[in-house]
GUBATOR-33051 format. One record per atom (N, C-alpha, C): residue in one letter; x, y, z. Coordinates in steps of 0.2 Angstrom, whole numbers, padded with zeros to 4 digits, always signed. Layout:
N
AXYZ
...
***
This chain:
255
X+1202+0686+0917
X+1208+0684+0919
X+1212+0681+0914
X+1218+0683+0915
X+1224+0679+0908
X+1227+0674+0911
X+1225+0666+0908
X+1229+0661+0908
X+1237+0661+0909
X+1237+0665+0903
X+1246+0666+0902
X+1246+0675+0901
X+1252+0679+0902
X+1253+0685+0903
X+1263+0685+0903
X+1266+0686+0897
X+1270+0687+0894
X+1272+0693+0894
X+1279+0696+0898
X+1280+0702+0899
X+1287+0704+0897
X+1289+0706+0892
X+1297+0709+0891
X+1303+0701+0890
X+1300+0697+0887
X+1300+0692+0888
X+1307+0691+0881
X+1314+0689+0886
X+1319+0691+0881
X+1321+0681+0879
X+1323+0678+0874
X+1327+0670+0876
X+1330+0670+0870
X+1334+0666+0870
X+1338+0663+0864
X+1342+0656+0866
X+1347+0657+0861
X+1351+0650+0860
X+1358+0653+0861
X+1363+0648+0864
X+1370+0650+0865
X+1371+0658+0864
X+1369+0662+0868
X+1372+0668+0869
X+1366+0671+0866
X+1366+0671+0860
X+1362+0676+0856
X+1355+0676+0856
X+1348+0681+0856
X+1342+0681+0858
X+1339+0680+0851
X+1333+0678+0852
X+1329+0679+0848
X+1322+0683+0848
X+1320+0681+0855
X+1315+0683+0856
X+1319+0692+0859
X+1312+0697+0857
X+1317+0704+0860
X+1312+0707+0863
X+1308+0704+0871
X+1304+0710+0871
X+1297+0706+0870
X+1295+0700+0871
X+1286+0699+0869
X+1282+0700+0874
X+1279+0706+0872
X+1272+0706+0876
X+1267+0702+0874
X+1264+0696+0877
X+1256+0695+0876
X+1252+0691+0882
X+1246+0691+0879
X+1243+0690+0886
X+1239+0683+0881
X+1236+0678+0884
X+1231+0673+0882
X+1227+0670+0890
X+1217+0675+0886
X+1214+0676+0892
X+1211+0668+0894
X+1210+0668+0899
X+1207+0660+0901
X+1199+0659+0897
X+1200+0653+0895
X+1194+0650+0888
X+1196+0653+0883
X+1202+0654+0879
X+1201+0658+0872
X+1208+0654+0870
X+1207+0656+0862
X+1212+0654+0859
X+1215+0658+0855
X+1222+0658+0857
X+1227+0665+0853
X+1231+0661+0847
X+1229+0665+0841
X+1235+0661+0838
X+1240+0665+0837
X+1247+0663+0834
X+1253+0669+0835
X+1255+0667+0828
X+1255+0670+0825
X+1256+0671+0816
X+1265+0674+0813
X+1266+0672+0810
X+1272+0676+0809
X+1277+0673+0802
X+1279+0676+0798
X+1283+0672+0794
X+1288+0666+0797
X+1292+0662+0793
X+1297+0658+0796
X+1304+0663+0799
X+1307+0661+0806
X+1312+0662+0808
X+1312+0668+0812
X+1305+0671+0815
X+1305+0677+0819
X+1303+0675+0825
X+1303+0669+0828
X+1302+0667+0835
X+1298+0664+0838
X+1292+0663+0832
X+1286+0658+0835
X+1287+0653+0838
X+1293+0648+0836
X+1294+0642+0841
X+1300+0644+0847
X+1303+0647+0846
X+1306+0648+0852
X+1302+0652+0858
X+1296+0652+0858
X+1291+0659+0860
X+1288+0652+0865
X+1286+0646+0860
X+1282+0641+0865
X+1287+0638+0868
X+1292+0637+0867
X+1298+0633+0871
X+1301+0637+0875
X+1300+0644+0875
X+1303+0648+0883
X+1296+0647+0888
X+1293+0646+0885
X+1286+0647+0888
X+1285+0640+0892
X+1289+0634+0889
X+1288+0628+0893
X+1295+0627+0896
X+1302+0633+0895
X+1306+0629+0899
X+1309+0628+0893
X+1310+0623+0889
X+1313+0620+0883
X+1319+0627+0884
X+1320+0630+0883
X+1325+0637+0880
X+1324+0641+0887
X+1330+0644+0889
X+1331+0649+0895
X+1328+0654+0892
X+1326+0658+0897
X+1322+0664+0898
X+1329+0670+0901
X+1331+0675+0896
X+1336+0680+0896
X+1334+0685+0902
X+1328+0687+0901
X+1326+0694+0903
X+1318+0692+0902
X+1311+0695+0908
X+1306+0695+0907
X+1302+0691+0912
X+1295+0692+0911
X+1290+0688+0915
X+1286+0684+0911
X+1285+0676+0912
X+1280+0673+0912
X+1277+0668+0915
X+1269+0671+0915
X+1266+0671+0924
X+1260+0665+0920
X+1259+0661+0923
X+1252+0654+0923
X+1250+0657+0930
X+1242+0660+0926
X+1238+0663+0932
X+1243+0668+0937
X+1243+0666+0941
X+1248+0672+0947
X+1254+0668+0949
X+1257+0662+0945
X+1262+0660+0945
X+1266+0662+0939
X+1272+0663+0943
X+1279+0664+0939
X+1281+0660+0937
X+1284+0659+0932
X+1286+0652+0928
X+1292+0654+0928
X+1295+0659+0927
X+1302+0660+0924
X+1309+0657+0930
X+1311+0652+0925
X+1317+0648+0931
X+1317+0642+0931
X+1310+0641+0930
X+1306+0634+0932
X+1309+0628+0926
X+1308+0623+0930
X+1311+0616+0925
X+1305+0615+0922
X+1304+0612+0914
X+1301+0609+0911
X+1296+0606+0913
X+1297+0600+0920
X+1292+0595+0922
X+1290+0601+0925
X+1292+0605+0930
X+1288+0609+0936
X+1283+0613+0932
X+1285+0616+0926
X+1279+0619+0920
X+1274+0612+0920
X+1276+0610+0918
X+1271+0605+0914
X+1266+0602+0922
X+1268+0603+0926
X+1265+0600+0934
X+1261+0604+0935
X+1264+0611+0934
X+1258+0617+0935
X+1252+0618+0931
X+1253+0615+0925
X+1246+0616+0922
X+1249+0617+0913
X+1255+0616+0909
X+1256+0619+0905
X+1258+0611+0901
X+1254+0611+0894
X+1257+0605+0891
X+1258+0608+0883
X+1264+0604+0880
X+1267+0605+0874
X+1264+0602+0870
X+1261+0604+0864
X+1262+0597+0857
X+1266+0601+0854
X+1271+0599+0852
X+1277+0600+0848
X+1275+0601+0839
X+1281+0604+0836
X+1279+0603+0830
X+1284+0598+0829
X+1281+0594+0822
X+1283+0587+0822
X+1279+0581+0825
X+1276+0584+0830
X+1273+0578+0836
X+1279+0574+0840
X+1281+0572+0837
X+1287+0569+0841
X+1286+0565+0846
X+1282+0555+0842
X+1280+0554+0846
X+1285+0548+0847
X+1286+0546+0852
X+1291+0538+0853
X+1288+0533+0849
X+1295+0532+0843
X+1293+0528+0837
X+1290+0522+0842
X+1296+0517+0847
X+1295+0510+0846
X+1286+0508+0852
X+1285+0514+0854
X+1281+0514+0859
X+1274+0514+0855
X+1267+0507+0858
X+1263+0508+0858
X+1260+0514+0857
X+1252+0515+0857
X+1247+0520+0857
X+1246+0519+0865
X+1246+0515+0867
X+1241+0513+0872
X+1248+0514+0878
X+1254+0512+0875
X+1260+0515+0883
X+1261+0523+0882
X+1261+0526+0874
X+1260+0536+0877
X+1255+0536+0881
X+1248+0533+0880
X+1246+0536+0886
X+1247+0534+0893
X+1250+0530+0895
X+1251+0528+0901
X+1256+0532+0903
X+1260+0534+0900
X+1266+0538+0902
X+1262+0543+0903
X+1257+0548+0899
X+1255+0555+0900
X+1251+0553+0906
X+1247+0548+0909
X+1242+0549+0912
X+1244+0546+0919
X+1252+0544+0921
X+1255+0543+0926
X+1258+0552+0929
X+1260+0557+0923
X+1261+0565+0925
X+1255+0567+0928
X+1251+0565+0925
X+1242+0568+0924
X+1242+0566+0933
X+1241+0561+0935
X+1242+0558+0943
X+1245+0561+0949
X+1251+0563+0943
X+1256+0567+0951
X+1253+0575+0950
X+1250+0578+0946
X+1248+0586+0945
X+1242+0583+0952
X+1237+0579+0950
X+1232+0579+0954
X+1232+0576+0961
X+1239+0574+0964
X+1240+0569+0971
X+1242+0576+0972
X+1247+0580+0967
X+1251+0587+0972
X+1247+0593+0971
X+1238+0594+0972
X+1234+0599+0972
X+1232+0602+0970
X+1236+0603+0962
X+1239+0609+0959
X+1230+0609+0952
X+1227+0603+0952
X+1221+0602+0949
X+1221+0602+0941
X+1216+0603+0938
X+1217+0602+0928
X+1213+0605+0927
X+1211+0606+0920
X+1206+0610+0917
X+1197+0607+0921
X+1194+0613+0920
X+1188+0609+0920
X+1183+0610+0916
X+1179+0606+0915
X+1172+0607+0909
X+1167+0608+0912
X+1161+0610+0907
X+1151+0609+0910
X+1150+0601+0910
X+1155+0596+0910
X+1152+0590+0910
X+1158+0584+0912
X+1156+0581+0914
X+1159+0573+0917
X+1164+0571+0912
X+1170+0565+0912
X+1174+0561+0912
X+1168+0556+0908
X+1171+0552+0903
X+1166+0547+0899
X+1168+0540+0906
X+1172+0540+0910
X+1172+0535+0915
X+1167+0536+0920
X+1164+0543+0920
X+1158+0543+0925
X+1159+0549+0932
X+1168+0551+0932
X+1169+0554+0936
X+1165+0562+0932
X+1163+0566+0939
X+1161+0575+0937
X+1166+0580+0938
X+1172+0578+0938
X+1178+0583+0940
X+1180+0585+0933
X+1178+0584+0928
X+1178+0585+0921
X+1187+0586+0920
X+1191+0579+0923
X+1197+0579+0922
X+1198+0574+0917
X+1203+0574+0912
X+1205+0571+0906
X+1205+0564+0908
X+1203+0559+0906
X+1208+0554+0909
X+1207+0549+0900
X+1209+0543+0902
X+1210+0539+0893
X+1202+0538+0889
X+1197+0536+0894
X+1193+0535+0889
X+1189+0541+0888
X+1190+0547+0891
X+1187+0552+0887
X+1192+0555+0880
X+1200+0554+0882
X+1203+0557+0875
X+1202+0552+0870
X+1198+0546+0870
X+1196+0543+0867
X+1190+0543+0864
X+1187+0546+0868
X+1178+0549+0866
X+1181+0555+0860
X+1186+0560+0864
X+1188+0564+0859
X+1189+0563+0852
X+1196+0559+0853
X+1199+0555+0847
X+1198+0548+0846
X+1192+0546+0842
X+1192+0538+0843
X+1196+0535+0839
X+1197+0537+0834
X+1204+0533+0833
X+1207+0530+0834
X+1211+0535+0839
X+1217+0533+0844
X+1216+0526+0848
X+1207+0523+0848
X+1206+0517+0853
X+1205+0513+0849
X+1204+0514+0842
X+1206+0510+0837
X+1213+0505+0836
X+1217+0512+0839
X+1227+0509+0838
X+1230+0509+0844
X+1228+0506+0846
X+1229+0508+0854
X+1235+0502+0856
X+1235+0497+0850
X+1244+0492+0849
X+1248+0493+0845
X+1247+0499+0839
X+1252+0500+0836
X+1258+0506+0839
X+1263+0504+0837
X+1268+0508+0839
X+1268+0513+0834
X+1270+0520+0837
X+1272+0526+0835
X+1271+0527+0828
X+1277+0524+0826
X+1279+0525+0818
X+1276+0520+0814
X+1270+0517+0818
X+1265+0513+0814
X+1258+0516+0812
X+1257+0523+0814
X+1252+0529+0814
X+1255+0533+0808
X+1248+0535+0806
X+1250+0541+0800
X+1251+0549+0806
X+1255+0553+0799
X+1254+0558+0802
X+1249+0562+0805
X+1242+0561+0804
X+1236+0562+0805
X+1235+0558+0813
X+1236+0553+0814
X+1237+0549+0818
X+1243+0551+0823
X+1248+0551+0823
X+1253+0555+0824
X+1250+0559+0830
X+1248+0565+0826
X+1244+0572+0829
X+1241+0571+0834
X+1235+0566+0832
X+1228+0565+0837
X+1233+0561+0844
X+1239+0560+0843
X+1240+0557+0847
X+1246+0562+0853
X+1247+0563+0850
X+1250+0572+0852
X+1248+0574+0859
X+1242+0578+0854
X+1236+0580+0858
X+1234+0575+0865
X+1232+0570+0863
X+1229+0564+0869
X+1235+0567+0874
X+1240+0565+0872
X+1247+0563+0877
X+1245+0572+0880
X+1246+0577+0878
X+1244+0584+0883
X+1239+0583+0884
X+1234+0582+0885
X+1225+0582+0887
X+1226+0578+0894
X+1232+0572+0894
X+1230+0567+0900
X+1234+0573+0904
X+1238+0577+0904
X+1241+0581+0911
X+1236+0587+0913
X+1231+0585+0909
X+1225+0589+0913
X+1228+0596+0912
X+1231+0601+0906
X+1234+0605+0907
X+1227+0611+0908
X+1231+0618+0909
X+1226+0625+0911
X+1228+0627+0905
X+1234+0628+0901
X+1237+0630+0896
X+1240+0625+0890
X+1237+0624+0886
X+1238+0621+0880
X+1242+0625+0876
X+1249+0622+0871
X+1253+0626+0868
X+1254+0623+0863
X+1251+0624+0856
X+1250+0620+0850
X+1256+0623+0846
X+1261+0618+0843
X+1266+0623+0839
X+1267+0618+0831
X+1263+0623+0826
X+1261+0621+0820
X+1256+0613+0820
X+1250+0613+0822
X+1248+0607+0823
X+1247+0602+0813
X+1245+0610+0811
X+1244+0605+0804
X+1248+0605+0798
X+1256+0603+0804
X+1261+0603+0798
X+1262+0597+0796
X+1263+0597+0789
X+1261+0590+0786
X+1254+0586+0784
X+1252+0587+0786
X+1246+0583+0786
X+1240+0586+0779
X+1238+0582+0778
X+1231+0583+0773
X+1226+0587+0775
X+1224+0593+0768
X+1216+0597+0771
X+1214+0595+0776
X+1209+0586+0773
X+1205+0583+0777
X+1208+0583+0785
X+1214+0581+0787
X+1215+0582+0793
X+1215+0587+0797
X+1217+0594+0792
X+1219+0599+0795
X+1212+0601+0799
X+1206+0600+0794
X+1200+0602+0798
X+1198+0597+0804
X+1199+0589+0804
X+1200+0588+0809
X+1202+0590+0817
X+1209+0593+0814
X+1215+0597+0819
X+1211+0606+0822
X+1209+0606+0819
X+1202+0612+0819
X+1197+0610+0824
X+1192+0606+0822
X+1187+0604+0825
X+1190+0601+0832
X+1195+0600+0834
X+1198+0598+0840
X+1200+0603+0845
X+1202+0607+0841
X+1204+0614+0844
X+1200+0617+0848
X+1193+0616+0843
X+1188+0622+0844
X+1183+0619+0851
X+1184+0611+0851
X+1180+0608+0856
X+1185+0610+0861
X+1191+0610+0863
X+1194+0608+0867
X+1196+0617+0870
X+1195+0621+0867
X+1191+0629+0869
X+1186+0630+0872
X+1181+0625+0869
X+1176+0626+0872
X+1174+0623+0880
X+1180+0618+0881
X+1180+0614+0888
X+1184+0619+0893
X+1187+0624+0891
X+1189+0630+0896
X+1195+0629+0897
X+1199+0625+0890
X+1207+0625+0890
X+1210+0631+0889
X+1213+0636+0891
X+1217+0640+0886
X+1222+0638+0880
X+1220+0642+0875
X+1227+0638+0872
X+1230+0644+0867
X+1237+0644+0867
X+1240+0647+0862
X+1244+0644+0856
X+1242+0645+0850
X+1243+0642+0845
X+1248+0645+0840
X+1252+0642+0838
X+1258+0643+0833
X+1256+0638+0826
X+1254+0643+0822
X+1252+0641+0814
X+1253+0644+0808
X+1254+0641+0802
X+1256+0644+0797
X+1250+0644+0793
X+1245+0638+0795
X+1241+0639+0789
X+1234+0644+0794
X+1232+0650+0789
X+1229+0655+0790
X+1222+0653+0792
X+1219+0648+0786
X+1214+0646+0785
X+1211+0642+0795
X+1217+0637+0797
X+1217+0634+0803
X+1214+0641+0806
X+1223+0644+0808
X+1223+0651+0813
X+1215+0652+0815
X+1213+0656+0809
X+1207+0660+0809
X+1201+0656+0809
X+1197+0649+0809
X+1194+0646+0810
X+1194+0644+0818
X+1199+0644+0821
X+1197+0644+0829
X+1200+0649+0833
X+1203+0655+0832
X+1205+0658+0835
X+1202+0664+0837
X+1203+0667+0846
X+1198+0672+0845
X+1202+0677+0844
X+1208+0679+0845
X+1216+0685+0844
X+1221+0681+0840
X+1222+0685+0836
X+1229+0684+0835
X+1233+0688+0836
X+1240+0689+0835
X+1247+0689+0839
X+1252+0690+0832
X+1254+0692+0828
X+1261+0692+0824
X+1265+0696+0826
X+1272+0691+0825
X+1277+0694+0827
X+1282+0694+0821
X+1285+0700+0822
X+1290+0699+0817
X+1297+0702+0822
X+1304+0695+0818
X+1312+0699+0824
X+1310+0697+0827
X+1308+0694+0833
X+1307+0692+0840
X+1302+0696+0843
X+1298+0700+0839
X+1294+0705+0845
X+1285+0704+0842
X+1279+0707+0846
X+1274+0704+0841
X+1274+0711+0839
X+1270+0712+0835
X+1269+0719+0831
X+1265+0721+0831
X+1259+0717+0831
X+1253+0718+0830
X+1247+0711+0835
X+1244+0714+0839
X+1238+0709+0843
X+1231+0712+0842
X+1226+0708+0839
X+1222+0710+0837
X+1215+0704+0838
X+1209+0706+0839
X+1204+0699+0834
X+1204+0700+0828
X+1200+0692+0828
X+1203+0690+0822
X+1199+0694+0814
X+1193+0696+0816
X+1188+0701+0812
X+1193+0705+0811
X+1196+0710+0816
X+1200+0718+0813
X+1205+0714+0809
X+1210+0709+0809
X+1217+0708+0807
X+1212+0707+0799
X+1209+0701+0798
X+1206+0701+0790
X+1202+0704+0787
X+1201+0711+0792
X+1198+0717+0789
X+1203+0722+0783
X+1210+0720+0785
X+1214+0724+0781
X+1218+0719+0778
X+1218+0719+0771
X+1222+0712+0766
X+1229+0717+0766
X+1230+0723+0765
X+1235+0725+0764
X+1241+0725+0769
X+1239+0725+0778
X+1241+0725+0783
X+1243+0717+0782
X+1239+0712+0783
X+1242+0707+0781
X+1247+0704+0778
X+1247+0708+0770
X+1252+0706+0765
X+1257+0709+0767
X+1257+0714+0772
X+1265+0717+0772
X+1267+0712+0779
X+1262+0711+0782
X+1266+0708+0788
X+1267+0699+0786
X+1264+0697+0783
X+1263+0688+0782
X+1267+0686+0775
X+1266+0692+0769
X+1268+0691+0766
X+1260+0684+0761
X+1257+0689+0763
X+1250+0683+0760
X+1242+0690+0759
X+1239+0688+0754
X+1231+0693+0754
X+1226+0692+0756
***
């Protein structure tokens, strides 16, 4: 069964489209990365997808719901959460008030029935609903319980990220939508930002991911997806796409 199912999926900005047409599907437990040079759609692909950008023409269904219309909270209430690129976390705000913000959304998904991911194991607070709450994104990311009084823009950008991430984890999302995680940030992080992915896959998130760096992409991803113009051109695992360097070079522009 596909988590997400994207079908003729047209959007843009003030009149004019970008996207022209995206088929793609991203199955539940897996991880799709979407590849593409700069300026063919990848970010405006996960922003119609949350709402962020109008939906012109097409379908986008979360499970056997239809998203398309829908407000950005109601996405995010049904099971869809963003890390942005950039992170774009609130400078003057605590570690410790994002997550109170993410994990008061997290409360209204599960008072109105609609439920969160689940996993083979418990909550580090002792609950078995294997629902997100702070001191497991903290088990996750210890760090984050390290800084839990410094404000925003008193984080690295490494820091930053893992913070990101936390704040979607607490809305107990079904669909994770990672857009460039490891921009900016150092090798060492990046693997970090890997190693997170790959856990948080394996807890039975779906996720679709928007990345430039290849080495990330192909380290947790089970398909990929490149688009080029607004459309993807090619969906593939990730064995057949690196099985041909030449198909690559012409589509990425890399060997």
């Amino acid at each position: 069964m596909n988590a997400l199912s994207i079908r003729g999926l047209v959007s843009g900005y003030a009149g004019s489209s970008v996207l022209h047409g995206v088929d793609l599907d991203v199955p539940a437990d897996s991880v799709v990365a979407v590849l593409g040079r700069n300026g063919v759609g990848k970010t405006t692909l996960v922003s119609t997808v949350m709402g962020l950008v109008r939906r012109q023409a097409g379908s986008v269904r979360l499970g056997e719901a239809e998203l398309s219309g829908w407000r950005p909270d109601a996405i995010a209430r049904a099971g869809v959460a963003l890390v942005p690129q950039g992170r774009r976390v609130f400078a003057p705000l605590t570690v410790a008030e994002h997550l109170t913000l993410a994990e008061r959304l997290g409360g209204r998904r599960a008072r109105g029935g609609s439920g969160g991911s689940r996993s083979a194991r418990g909550g580090s607070d002792g609950t078995d609903d294997g629902r997100w709450t702070r001191a497991r994104v903290i088990e996750l990311l210890p760090r984050l319980g390290e800084r839990l009084g410094h404000r925003g823009d008193q984080l690295s950008g490494g820091e930053q990220q893992m913070l990101a991430i936390a704040r979607a984890l607490l809305t107990n999302p079904r669909l994770l939508l990672l857009d460039e995680p490891s921009d900016g940030l150092a090798p060492a992080v990046v693997r970090q930002v890997g190693e997170v992915i790959a856990e948080l896959a394996g807890e039975g998130i779906a996720i679709l991911l928007v990345e430039q760096n290849l080495r990330l992409a192909f380290s947790v991803a089970d398909r990929v997806a490149v688009m080029e113009k607004g459309r993807v051109v090619l969906d593939t695992d990730v064995a057949d796409f690196r099985s041909d360097p030449a198909r690559a070079q012409r589509l990425l522009g890399v060997s």
